[in-house]
KOLNU-233354 format. One record per residue (C-alpha): residue number from 1; residue in three letters; x, y, z. Coordinates in Angstrom, 3 decimals. Layout:
N
NUM; ALA; X; Y; Z
...
This chain:
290
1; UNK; 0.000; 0.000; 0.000
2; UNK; 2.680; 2.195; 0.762
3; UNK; 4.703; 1.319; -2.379
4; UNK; 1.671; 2.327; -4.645
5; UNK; 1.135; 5.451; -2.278
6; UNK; 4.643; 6.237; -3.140
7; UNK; 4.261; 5.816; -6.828
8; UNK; 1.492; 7.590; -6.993
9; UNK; 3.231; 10.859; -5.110
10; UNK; 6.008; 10.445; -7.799
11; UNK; 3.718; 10.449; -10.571
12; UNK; 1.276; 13.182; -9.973
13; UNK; 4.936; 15.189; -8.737
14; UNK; 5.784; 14.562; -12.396
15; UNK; 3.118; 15.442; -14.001
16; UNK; 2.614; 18.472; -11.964
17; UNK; 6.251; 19.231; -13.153
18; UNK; 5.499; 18.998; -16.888
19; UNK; 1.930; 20.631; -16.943
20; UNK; 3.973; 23.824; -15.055
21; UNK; 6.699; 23.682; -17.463
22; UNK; 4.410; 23.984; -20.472
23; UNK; 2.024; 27.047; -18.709
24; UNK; 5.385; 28.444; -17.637
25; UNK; 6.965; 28.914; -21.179
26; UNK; 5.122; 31.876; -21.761
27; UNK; 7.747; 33.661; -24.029
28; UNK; 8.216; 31.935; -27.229
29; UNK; 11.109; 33.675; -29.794
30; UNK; 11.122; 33.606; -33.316
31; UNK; 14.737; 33.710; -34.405
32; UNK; 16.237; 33.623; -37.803
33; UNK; 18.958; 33.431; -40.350
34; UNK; 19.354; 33.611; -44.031
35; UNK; 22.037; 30.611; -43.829
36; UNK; 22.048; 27.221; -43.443
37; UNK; 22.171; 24.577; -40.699
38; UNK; 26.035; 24.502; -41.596
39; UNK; 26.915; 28.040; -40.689
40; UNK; 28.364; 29.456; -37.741
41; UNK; 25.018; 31.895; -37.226
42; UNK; 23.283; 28.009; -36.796
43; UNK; 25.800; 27.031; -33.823
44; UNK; 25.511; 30.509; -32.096
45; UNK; 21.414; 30.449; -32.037
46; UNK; 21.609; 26.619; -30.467
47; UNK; 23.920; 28.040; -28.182
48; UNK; 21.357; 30.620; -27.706
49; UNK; 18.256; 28.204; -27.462
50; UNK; 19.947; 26.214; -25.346
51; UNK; 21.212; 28.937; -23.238
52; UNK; 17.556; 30.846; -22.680
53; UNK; 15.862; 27.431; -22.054
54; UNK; 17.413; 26.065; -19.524
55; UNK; 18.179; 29.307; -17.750
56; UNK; 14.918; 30.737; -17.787
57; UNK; 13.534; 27.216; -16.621
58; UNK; 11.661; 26.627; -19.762
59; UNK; 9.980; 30.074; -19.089
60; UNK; 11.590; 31.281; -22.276
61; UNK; 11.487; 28.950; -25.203
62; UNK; 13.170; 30.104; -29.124
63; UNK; 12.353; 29.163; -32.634
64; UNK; 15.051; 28.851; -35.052
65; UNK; 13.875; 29.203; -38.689
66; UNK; 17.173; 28.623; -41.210
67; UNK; 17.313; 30.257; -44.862
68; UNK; 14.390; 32.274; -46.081
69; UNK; 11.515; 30.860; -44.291
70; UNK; 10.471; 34.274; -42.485
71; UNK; 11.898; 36.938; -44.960
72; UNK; 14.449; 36.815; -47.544
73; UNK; 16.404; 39.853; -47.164
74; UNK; 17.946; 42.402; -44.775
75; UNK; 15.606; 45.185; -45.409
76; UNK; 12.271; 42.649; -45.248
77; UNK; 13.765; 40.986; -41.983
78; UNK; 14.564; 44.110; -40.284
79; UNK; 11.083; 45.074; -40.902
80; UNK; 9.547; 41.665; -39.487
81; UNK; 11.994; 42.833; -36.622
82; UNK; 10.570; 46.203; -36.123
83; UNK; 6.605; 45.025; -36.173
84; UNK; 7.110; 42.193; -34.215
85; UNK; 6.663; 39.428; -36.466
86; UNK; 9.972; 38.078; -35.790
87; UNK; 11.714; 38.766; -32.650
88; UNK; 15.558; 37.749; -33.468
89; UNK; 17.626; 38.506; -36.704
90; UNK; 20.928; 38.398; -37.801
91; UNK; 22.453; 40.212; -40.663
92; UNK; 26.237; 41.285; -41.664
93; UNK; 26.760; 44.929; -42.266
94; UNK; 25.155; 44.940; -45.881
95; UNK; 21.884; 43.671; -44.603
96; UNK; 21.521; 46.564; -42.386
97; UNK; 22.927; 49.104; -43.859
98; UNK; 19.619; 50.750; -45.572
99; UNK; 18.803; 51.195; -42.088
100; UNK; 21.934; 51.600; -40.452
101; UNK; 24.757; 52.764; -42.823
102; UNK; 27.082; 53.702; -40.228
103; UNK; 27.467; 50.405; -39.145
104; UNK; 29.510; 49.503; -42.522
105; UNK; 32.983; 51.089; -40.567
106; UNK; 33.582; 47.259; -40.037
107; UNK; 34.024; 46.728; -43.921
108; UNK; 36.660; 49.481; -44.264
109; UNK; 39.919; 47.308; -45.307
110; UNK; 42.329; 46.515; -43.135
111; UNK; 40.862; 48.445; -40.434
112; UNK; 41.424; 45.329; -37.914
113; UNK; 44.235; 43.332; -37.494
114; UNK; 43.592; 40.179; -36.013
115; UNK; 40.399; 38.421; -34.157
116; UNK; 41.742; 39.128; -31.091
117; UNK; 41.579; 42.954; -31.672
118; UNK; 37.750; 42.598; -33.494
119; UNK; 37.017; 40.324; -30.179
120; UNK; 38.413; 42.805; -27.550
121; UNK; 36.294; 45.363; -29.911
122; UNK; 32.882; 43.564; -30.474
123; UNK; 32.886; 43.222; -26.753
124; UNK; 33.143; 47.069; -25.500
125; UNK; 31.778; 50.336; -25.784
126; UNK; 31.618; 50.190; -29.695
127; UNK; 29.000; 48.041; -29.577
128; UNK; 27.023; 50.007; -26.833
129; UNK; 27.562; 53.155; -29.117
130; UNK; 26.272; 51.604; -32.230
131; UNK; 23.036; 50.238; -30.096
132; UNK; 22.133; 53.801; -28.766
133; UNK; 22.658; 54.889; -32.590
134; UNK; 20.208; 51.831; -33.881
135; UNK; 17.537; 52.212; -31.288
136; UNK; 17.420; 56.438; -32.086
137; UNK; 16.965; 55.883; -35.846
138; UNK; 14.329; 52.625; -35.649
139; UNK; 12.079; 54.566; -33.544
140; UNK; 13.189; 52.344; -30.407
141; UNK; 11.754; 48.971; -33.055
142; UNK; 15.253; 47.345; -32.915
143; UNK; 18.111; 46.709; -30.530
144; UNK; 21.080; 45.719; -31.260
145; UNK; 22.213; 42.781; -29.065
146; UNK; 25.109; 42.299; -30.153
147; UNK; 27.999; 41.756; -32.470
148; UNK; 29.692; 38.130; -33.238
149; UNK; 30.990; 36.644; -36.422
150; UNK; 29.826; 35.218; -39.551
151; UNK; 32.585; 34.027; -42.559
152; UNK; 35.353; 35.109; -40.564
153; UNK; 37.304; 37.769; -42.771
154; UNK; 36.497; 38.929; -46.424
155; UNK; 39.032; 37.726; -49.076
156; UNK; 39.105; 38.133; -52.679
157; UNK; 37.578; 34.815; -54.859
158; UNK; 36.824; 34.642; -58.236
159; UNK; 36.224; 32.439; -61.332
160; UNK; 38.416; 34.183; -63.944
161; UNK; 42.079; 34.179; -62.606
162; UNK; 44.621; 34.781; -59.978
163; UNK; 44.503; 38.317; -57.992
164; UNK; 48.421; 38.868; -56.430
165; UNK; 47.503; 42.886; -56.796
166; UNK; 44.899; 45.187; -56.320
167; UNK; 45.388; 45.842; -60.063
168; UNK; 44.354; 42.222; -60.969
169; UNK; 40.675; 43.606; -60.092
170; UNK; 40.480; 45.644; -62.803
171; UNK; 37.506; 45.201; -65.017
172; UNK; 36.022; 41.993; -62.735
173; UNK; 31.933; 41.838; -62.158
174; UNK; 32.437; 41.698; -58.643
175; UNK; 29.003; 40.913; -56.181
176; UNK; 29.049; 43.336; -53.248
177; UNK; 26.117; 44.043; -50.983
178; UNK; 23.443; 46.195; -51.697
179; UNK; 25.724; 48.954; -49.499
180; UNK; 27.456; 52.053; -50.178
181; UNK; 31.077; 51.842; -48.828
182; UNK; 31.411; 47.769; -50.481
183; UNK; 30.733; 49.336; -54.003
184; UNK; 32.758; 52.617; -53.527
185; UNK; 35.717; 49.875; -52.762
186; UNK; 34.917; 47.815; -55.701
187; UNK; 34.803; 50.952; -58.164
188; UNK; 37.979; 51.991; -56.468
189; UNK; 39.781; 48.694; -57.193
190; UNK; 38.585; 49.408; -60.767
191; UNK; 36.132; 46.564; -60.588
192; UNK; 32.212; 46.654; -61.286
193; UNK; 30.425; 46.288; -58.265
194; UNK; 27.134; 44.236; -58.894
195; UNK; 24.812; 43.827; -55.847
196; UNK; 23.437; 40.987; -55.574
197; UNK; 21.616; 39.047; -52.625
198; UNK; 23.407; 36.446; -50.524
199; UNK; 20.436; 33.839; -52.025
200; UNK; 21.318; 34.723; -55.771
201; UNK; 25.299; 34.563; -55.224
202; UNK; 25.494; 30.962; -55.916
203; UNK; 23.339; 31.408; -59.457
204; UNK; 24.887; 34.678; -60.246
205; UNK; 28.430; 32.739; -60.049
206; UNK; 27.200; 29.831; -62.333
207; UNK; 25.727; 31.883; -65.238
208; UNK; 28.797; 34.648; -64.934
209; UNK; 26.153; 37.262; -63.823
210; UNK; 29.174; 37.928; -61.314
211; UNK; 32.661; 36.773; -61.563
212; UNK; 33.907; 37.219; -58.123
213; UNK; 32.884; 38.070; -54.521
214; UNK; 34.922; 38.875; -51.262
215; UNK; 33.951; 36.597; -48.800
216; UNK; 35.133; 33.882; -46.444
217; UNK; 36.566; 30.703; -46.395
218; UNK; 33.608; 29.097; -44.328
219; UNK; 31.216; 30.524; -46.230
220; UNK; 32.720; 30.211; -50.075
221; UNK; 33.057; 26.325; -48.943
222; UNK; 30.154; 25.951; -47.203
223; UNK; 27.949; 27.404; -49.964
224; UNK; 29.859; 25.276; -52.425
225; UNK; 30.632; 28.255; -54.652
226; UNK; 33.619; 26.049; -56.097
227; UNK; 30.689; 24.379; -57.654
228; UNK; 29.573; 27.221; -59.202
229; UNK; 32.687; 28.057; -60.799
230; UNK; 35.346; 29.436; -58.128
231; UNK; 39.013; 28.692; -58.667
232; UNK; 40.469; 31.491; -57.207
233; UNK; 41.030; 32.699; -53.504
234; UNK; 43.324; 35.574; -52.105
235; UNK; 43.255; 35.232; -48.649
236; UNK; 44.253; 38.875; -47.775
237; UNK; 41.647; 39.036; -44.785
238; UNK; 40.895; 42.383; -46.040
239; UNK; 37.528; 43.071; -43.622
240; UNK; 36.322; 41.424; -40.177
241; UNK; 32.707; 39.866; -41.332
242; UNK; 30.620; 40.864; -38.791
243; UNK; 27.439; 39.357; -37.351
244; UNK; 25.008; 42.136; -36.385
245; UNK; 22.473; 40.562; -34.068
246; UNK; 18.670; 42.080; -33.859
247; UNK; 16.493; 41.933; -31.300
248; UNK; 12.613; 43.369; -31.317
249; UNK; 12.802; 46.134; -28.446
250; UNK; 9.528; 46.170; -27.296
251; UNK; 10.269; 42.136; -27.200
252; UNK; 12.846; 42.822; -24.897
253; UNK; 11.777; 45.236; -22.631
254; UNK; 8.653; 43.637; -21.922
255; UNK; 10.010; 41.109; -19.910
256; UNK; 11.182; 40.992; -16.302
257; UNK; 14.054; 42.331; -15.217
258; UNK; 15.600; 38.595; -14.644
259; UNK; 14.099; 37.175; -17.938
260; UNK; 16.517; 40.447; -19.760
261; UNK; 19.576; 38.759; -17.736
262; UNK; 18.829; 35.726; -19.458
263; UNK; 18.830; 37.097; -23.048
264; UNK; 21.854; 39.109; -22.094
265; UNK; 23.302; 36.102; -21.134
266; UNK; 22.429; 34.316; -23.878
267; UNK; 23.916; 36.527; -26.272
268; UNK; 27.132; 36.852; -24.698
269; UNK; 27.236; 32.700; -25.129
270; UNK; 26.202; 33.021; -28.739
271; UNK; 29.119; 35.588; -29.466
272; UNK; 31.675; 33.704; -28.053
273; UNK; 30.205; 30.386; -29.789
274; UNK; 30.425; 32.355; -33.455
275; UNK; 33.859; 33.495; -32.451
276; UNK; 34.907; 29.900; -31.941
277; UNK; 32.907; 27.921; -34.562
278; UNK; 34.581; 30.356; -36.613
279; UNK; 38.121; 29.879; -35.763
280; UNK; 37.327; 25.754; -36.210
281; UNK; 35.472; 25.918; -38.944
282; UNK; 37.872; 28.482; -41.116
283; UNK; 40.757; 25.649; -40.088
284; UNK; 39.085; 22.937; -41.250
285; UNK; 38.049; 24.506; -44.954
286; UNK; 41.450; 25.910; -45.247
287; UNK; 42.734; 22.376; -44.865
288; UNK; 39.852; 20.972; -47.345
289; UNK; 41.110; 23.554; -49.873
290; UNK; 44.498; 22.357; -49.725
């Protein structure tokens, strides 16, 4: 009798546990990324879902959608970011700079060194500067959370030949993003800057809409743009790629003072995750390419 009584205790203890779980995960975040499930902006959001879930006791629960599933590109996204319709976003500089220009200083060449100086710099007061600037010019519609990685540095590929010299440029259809300061660099090369979408790259490559892009080694291989015709890489690491990370603000500030310490949290995890994934993944392409 006092076996069963025992069991019965356990069960209705576990039970109880499970139906207060599910009534306690009252948050539920939409998150997404115009990559795939073999990208470094995949590892940081598990990091992140994994993060929020367990420390918010399943109050918090997120949604990762991969690829174009919610919107397609950084101006559509941004706007699902703004009206609420997705709460989490990630985009590099070009996605955001319609909205945000200033935020292109990261794609000036050669600005950075190293990762450990864009680390030491993604993690201070530039990042706090650029979120005050954001939340002013969105009308207080989108934070910035914060900044990580995504393709580790630009470098020069292409389909037509090798590039030793910024001369070798010269007359190349090169894709930039749909961004100011990227084309200005292409024209100045003496290239001809064609924007194109991230989605379109790999087509525009194929048919020889474009015949080179700057990007990196993660993403060029992980893309497979050697299938659509790359031969060619100059790895002259000429701009830190980074991952600009968007939160809904009204998302954010509605929630309790210890559910914010979560997210905070959480995105401090993802960063560091993108800055490592990176640093793997970029090893292990380089030594496929070799």
């Amino acid at each position: 009798m006092l076996k069963n009584t025992v069991k019965s205790l356990v069960l209705a203890a576990l039970l109880a546990g499970t139906a207060g779980m599910a009534m306690a995960q009252d948050i539920m975040l939409r998150a997404t990324a115009n990559s795939n499930e073999q990208d470094e902006d995949y590892d940081g959001l598990v990091v992140f879902k994994n993060y929020v879930e367990n420390a918010s006791n399943g109050a918090i629960g997120v949604e990762i959608f991969m690829g174009t599933q919610l919107c397609g590109k950084g101006d559509e996204c941004l706007a699902g970011v703004a009206d609420g319709s997705i709460d989490i976003y990630i985009s590099t500089s070009g996605g955001a700079a319609g909205l945000f220009p200033y935020i292109q200083v990261l794609d000036l060449p050669y600005l950075m060194s190293d990762d450990r100086v864009a680390e030491e710099v993604l993690t201070g007061d530039f990042v706090r500067m650029l979120r005050g600037m954001a939340l002013a010019d969105s009308g207080n519609t989108i934070r910035l959370m914060a900044v990580g990685n995504t393709g580790g540095w630009r470098n020069y590929a292409n389909t037509q030949k090798r590039i030793a010299t910024p001369g070798d440029l010269a007359g190349m259809k090169m894709r930039t993003v749909p961004a100011d300061l990227p084309q200005t660099l292409a024209t100045t090369l003496g290239a001809s800057p064609t924007p194109i979408a991230w989605p379109e790259l790999f087509t525009s490559l194929q048919t020889g809409v474009v015949e080179g892009t700057a990007n990196g080694i993660t993403d060029i291989m992980s893309m497979k743009f050697t299938d659509a015709g790359i031969k060619y890489l100059t790895l002259d690491g000429h701009s830190y790629m980074g991952a600009f990370w968007w939160m809904n603000n009204d998302r954010f500030m509605g929630m309790t003072d210890a559910q914010k310490q979560v997210i905070l949290d959480g995105f401090a995890a993802l960063q560091q995750a993108t800055f490592a994934a990176e640093a793997k993944i970029a090893a292990e392409r380089a030594a496929d390419m070799n």
